[in-house]
C-alpha positions as CSV (number, residue, x, y, z in Angstrom):
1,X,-18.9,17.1,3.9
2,X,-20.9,14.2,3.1
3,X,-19.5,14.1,-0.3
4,X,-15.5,13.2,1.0
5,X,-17.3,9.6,2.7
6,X,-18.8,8.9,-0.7
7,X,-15.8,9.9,-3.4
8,X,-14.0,6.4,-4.0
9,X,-10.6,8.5,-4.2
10,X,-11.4,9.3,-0.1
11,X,-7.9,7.0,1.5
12,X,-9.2,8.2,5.0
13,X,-10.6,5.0,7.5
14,X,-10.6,5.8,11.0
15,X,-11.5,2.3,11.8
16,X,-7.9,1.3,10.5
17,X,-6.0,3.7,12.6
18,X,-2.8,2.6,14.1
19,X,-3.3,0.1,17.4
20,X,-2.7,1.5,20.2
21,X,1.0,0.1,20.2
22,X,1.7,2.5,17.2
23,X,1.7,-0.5,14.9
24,X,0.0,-0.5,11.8
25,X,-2.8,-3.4,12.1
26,X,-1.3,-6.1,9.5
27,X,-3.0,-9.0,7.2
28,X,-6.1,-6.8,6.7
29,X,-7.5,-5.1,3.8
30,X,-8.4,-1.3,4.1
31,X,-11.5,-0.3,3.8
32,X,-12.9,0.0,0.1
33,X,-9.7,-1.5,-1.4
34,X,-11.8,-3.6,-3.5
35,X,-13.2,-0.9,-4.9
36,X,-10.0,1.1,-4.9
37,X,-8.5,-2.0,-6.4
38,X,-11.0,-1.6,-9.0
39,X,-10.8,1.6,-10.1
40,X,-7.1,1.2,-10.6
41,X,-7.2,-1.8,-12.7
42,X,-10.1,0.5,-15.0
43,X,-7.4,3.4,-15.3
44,X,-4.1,1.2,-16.2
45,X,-6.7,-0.7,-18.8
46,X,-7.8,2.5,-20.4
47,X,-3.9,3.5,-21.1
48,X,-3.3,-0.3,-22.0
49,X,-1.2,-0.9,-19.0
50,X,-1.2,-4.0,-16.8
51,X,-2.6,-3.8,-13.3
52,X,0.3,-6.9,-12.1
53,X,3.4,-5.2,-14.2
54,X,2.3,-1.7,-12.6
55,X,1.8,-3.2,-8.7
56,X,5.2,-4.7,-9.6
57,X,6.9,-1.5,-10.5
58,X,5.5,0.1,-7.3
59,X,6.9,-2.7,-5.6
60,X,10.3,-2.7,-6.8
61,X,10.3,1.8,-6.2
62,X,9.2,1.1,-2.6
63,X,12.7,-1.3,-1.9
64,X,14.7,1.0,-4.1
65,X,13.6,3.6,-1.9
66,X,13.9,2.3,1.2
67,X,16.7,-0.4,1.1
68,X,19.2,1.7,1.9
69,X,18.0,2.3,5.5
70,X,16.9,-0.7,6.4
71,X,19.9,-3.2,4.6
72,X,22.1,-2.4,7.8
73,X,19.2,-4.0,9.9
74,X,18.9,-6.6,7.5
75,X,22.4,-7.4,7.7
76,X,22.5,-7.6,11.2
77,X,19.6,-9.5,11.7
78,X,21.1,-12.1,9.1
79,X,24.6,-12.5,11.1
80,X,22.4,-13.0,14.1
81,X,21.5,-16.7,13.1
């Protein structure tokens, strides 16, 4: 049991639970993201990859993927001003 605090790959922090209003706490790091951070950049190295190019590719899946449910909020909010 003690080994799942210590493994680096471990995502769980039960200090950065949800608030109490359900929302995710924002402008703070997670626990061991530095290290997490890291370990990442060490793996996309070894396969001669770029940490910024990767993070951007993740960035540009994540609106790909969920664009299409929030654009009609987007929208609205944009006629709003």
């Amino acid at each position: 049991m003690g080994e799942t605090l210590n493994n680096p790959f471990n995502n769980t922090n039960p200090s950065n639970e949800n608030s109490s209003s359900g929302k995710p706490k924002k402008n703070k790091k997670p626990a061991k993201f530095n290290e997490q951070k890291k370990m990442a950049e060490m793996i996309l190295e070894s396969e001669n990859r770029s940490y910024f190019e990767w993070l951007h590719e993740r960035h540009m899946e994540l609106v790909q993927e969920k664009l299409p449910e929030i654009l009609p909020t987007l929208l609205l909010k944009g006629g709003e001003k």
